[in-house]
C-alpha positions as CSV (number, residue, x, y, z in Angstrom):
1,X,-29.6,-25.2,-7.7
2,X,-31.3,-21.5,-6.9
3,X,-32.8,-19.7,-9.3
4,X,-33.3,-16.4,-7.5
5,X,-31.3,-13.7,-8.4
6,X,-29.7,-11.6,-5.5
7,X,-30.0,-7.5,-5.4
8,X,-28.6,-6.1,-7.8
9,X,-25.8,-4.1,-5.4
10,X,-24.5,-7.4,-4.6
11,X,-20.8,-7.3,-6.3
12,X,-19.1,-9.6,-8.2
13,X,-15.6,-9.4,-10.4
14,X,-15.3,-8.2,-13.6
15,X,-12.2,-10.6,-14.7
16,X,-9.0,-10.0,-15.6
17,X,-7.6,-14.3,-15.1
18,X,-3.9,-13.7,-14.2
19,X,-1.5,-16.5,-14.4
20,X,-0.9,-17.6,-11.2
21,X,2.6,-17.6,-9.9
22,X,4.5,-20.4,-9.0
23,X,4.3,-20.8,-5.2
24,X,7.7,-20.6,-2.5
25,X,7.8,-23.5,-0.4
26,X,7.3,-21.7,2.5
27,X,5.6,-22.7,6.0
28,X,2.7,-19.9,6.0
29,X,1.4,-17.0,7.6
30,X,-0.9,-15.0,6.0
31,X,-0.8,-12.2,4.8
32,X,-2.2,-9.5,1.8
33,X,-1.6,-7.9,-1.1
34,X,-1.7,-3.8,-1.9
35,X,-4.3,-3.0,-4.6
36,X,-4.2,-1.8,-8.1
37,X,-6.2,-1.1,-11.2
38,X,-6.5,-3.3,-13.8
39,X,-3.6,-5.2,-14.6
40,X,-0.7,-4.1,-16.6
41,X,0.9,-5.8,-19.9
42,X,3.2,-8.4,-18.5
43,X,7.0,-7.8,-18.5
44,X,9.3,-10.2,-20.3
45,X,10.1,-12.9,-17.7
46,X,12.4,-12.5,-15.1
47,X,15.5,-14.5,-15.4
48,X,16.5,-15.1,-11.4
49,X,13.7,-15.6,-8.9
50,X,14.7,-14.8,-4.5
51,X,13.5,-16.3,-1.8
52,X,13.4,-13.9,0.8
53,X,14.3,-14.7,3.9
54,X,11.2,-14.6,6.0
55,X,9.9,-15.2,9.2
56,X,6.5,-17.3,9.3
57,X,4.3,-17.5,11.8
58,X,2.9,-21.3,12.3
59,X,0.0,-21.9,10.8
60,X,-2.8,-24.3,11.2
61,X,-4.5,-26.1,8.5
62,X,-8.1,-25.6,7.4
63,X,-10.8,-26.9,9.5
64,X,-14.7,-26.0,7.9
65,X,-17.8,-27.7,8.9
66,X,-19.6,-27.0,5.5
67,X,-17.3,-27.4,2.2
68,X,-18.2,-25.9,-1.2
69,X,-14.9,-25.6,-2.8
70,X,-15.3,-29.0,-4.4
71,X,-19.4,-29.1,-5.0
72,X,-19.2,-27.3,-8.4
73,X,-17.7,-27.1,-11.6
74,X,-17.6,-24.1,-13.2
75,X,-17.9,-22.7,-16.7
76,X,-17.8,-19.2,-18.8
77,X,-20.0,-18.3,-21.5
78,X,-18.1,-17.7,-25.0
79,X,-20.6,-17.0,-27.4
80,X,-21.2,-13.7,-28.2
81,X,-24.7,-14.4,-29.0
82,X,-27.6,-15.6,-26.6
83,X,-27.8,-18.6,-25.4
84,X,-30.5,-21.2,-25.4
85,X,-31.4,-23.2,-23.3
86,X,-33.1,-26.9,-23.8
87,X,-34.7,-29.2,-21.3
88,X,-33.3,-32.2,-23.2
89,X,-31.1,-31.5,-26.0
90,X,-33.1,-33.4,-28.4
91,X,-35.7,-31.2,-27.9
92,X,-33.9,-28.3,-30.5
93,X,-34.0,-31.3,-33.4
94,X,-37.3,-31.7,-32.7
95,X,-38.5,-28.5,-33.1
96,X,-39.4,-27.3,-29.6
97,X,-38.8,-23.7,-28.0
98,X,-35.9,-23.3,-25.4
99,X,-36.9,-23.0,-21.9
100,X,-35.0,-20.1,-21.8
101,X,-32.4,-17.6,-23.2
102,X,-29.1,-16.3,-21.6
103,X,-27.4,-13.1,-23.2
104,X,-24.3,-12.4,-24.0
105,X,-22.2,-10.7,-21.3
106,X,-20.3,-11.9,-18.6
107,X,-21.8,-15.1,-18.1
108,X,-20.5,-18.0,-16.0
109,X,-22.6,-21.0,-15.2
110,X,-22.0,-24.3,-13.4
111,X,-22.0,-27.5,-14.7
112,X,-24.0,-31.0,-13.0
113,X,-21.1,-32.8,-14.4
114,X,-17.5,-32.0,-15.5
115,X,-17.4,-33.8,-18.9
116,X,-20.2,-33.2,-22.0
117,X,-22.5,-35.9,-23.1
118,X,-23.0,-37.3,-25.8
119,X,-26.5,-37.5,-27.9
120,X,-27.0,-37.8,-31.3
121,X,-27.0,-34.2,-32.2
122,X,-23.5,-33.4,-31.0
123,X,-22.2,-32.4,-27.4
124,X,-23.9,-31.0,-24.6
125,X,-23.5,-30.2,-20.8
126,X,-26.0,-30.3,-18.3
127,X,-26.0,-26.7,-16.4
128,X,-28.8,-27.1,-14.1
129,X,-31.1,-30.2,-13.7
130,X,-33.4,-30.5,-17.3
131,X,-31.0,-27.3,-18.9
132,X,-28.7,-28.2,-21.5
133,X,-26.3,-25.9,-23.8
134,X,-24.4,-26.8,-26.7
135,X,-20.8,-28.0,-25.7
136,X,-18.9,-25.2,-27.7
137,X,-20.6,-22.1,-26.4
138,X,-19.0,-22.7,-22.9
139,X,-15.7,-23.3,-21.7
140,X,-14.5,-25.1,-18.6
141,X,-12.9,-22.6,-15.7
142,X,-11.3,-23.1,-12.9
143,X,-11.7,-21.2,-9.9
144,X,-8.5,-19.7,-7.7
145,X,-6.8,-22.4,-5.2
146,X,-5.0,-19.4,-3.5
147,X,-6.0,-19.0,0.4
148,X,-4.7,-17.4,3.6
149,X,-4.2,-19.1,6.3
150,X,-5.0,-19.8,10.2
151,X,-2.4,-18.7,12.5
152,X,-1.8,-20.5,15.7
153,X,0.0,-17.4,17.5
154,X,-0.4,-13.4,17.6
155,X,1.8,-12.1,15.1
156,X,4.8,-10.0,16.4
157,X,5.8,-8.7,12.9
158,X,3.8,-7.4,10.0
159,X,3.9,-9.9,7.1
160,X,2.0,-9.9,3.7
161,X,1.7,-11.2,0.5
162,X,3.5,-9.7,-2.6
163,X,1.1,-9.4,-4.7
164,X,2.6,-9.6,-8.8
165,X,6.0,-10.4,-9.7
166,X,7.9,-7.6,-8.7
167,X,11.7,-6.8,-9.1
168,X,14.0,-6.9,-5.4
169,X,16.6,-4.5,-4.9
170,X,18.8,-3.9,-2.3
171,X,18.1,-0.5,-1.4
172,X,14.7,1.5,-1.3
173,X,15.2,3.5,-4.4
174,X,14.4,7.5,-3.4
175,X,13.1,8.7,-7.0
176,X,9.3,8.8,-8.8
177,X,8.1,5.3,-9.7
178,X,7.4,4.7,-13.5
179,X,3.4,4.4,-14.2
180,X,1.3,3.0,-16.3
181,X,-1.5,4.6,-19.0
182,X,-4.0,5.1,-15.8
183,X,-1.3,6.2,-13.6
184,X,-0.8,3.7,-10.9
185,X,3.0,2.6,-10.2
186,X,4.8,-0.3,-11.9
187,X,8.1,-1.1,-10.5
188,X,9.6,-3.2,-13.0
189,X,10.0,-0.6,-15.5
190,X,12.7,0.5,-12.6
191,X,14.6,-3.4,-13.0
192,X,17.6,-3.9,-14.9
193,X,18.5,-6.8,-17.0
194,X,19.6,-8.9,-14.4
195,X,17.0,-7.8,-11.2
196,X,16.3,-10.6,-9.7
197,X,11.9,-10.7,-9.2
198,X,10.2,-12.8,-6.6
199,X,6.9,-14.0,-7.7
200,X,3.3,-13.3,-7.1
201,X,1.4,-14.8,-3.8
202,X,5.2,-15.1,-2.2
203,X,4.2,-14.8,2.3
204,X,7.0,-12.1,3.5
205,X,7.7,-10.7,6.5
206,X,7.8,-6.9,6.7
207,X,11.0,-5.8,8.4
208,X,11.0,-2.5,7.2
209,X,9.7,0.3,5.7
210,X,11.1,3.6,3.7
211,X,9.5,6.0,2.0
212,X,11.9,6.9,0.0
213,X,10.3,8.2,-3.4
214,X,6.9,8.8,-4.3
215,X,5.4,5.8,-2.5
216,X,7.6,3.9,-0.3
217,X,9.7,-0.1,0.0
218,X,9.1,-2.6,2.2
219,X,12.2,-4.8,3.4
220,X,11.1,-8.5,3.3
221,X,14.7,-9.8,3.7
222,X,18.3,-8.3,4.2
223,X,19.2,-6.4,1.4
224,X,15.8,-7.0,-0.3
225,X,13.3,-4.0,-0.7
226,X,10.4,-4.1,-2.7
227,X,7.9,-1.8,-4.1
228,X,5.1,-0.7,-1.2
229,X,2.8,-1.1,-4.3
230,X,3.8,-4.7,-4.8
231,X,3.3,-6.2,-1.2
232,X,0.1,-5.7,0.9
233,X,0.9,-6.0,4.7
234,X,-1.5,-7.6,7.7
235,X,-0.5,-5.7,11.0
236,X,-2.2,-6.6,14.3
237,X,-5.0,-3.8,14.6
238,X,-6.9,-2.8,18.1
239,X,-10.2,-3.6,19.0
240,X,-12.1,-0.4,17.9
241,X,-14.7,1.1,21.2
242,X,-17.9,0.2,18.5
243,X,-17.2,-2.9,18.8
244,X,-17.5,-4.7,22.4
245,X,-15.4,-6.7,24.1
246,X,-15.7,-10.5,24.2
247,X,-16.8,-10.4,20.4
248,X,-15.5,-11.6,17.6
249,X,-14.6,-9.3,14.5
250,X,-13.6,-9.3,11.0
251,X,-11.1,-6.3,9.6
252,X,-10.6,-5.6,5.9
253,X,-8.3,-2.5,4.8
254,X,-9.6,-1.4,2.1
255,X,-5.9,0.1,1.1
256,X,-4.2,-2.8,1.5
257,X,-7.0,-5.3,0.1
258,X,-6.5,-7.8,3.4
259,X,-8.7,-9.1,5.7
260,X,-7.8,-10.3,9.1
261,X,-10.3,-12.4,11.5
262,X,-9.9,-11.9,15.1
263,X,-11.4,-13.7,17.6
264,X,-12.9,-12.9,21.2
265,X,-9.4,-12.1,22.7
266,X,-8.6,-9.6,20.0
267,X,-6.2,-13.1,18.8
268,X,-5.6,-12.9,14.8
269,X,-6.5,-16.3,13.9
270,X,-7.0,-15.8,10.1
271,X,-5.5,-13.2,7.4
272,X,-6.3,-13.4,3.5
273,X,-6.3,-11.5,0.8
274,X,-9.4,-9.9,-0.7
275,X,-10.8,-8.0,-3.6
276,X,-13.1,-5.2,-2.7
277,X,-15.3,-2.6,-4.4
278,X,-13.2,-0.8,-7.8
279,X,-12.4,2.8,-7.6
280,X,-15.6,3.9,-9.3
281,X,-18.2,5.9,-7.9
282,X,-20.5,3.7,-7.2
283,X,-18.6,0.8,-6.6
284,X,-16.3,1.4,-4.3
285,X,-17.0,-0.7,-0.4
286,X,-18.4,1.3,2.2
287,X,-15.9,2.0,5.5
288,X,-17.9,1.8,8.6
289,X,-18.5,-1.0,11.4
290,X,-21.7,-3.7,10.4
291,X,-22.5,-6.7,11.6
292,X,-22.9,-10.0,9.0
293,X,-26.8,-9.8,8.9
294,X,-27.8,-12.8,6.5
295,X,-26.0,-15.9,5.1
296,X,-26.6,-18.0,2.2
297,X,-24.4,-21.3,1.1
298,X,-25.4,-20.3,-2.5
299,X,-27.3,-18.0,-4.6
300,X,-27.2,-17.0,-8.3
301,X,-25.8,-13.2,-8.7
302,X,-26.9,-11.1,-11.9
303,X,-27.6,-7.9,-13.3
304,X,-25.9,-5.2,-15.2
305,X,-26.9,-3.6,-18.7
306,X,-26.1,-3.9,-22.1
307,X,-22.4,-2.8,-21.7
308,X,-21.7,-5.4,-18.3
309,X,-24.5,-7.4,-18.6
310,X,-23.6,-11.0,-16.0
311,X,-24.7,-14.1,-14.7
312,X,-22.8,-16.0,-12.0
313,X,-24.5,-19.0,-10.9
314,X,-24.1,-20.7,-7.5
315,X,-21.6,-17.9,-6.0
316,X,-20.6,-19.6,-2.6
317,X,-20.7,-18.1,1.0
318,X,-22.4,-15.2,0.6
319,X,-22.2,-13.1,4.0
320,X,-24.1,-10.0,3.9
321,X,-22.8,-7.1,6.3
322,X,-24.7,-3.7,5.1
323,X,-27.2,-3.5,2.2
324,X,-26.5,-5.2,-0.7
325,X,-22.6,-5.9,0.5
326,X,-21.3,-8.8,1.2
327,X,-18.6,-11.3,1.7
328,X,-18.7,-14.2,-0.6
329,X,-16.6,-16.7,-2.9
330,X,-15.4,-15.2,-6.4
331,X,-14.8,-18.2,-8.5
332,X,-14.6,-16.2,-11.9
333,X,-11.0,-14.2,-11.3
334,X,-7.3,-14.8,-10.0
335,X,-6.2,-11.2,-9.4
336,X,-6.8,-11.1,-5.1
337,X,-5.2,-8.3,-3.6
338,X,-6.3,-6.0,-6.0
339,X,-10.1,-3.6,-6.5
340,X,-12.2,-6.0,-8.4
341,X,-15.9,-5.7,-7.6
342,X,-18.7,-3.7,-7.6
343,X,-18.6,-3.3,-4.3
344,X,-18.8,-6.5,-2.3
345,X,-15.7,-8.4,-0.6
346,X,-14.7,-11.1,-3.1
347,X,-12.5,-14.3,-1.4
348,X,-11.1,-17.6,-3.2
349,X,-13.8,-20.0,-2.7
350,X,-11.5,-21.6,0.0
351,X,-11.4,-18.7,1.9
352,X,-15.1,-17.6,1.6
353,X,-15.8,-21.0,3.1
354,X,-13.8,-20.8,6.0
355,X,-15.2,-17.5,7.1
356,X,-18.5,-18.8,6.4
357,X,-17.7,-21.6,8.9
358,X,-16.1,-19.5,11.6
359,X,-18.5,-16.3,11.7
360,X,-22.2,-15.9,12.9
361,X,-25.0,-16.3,12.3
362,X,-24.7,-20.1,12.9
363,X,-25.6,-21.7,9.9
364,X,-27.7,-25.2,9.5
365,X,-26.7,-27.1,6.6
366,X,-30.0,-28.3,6.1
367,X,-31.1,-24.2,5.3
368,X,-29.8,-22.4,2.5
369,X,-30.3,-19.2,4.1
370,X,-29.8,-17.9,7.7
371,X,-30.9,-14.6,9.2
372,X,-29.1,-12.9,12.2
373,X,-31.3,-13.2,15.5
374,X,-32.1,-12.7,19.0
375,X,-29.2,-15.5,20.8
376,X,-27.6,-15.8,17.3
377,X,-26.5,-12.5,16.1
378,X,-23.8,-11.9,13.6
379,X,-19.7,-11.0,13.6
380,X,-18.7,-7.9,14.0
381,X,-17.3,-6.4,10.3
382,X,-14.8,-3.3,10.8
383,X,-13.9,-2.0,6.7
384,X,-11.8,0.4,7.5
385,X,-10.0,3.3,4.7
386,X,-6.4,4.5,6.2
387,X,-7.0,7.3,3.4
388,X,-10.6,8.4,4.5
């Protein structure tokens, strides 16, 4: 596995795991999901859970040339002290120095096998070939199997993704929206007892929109409006002059924290949700029109000090468009649709993956890296801020 460790400016997630929803059966389109600050206290549970009615565009399924999703198994740190690290794990009864030491922070590793094994002194997993750690200073993790989807046909509504479980009501309600301590907007302190909520990840098509109030409702059904907050929306967007004609491009709104892939005709064939830079100077993603320049199928990230030290090996699909910024898979958090790094674009592995496969540079799989060049340059990236 690579040892290297990527510039520092490359982002990565600081983790808030949210429980995932339980998915609607719907057929899919794709969609996105606004973006928020860290995550509020959960609400009691709903009691009744809509389906809206919804209009989904037919999808196709996912088609990659390279697959990572199911290479590696993933693990956090737990121990709040270092680390060490043995080249066999009899080497620490025996008296011999570690081969190295990993800090405490926010560490994630990954593992050459799933399940511990067994030596005489206790438990132990293999994290990189000859580097073993105790068994009870990690814990097994599991990345996000959320994804967007392919989409067979232009899309002649807007549609999205609602993005936590959020109450429906069947009007837009015209007054301020309750907010939390760091004053972003949380509907369901507006439900009553018997508001029926529709649950996170939920595809809806945007029928409508009022801004009644402070910030605005969406209508995803008839009779069903929810918070503007709650749902992110995908739109078809126009080919900006920057970038010419004939080429393919990649659009992420950084309001809406979606990204949508269009190809030479200007044809959405992919929409996701995203994570992008946190609202933090210094962290935020840059707007502006790039070009990926550089491509790797996997790299160690790292880097931080004392207070957010991290370590994520083996981050997948990395696609850098500008500096140290990049697209690439976030294995270590759930919370998509929402400002999570320190500046990069994170995807679910699944998704990283499939933009890996479908943008330029062409990549070998035989290379771990490809560079951008003369007869094989890179896709067109448009980040665009509706509020810059």
């Amino acid at each position: 596995m690579p040892r290297s460790v990527l510039d520092n400016r490359t982002c990565f997630s600081i983790v808030f795991a949210v429980v995932f929803g339980f998915t609607l059966s719907l057929s899919i389109l794709s969609g996105l999901a606004l973006a928020q600050a860290p995550t509020e206290s959960p609400a009691s549970p709903p009691t009744e859970q809509v389906e809206p009615t919804t209009s989904i565009t037919t999808t196709q399924p996912l088609t990659t040339d390279f697959s990572f999703v199911d290479d590696f198994n993933y693990a956090r740190i737990v121990s709040e002290d270092p680390v060490y690290v043995y080249s066999h794990p009899l080497d620490l009864q025996s008296g011999l120095p570690p081969t190295r030491t990993i800090e405490s922070g926010f560490m994630f590793v990954s593992l050459e096998q799933k399940d511990p094994i067994t030596f005489s002194n206790g438990l132990w997993y293999e994290i990189n070939e000859d580097e073993y750690v105790p068994a009870n200073v990690i814990t097994y993790y599991t990345a996000s199997t959320f994804h967007g989807a392919e989409i067979a046909t232009q899309p002649d509504k807007p549609f999205g993704w609602v993005i936590r479980d959020t109450p429906i009501f069947t009007e837009p309600i015209d007054q301020a929206t309750p907010v939390d301590l760091l004053g972003w907007p949380v509907a369901r302190k507006m439900a009553g007892p018997d508001t029926p909520f529709i649950p996170r990840y939920t595809h809806v098509t945007i029928y409508e929109t009022s801004y009644a109030g402070d910030w605005g409702w969406q209508r995803i059904g008839p009779n069903q409006w929810v918070h503007l907050y709650d749902v992110g929306k995908v739109e078809v967007m126009t080919r900006p002059t920057e970038i010419p004609a004939g080429e393919r491009w990649i659009f992420v709104n950084l309001f809406d924290q979606t990204m949508a892939v269009y190809d030479e005709n200007d044809q959405m064939v992919y929409a996701t949700l995203v994570s992008t830079g946190r609202q933090v100077e210094g962290w935020r993603t840059p707007p502006g029109i790039f070009r990926i320049y550089k491509k790797l199928q996997t790299a160690p990230m790292a880097g931080g000090g004392l207070s957010d030290r991290y370590l994520l090996e083996d981050v997948t699909a990395t696609m850098y468009f500008h500096e140290g910024y990049a697209f690439h898979a976030a294995y270590w958090h759930d919370d998509f649709g929402r400002y999570k790094s320190h500046g990069c674009v994170n995807m679910t592995p699944t998704d990283a993956e499939w933009l890996y496969n479908w943008s330029t540079p062409v990549a070998s799989p035989s290379v771990n890296q490809t560079k951008a060049s003369e007869g094989n340059e890179g896709t067109w990236v448009w980040i665009y801020d509706p509020h810059a």
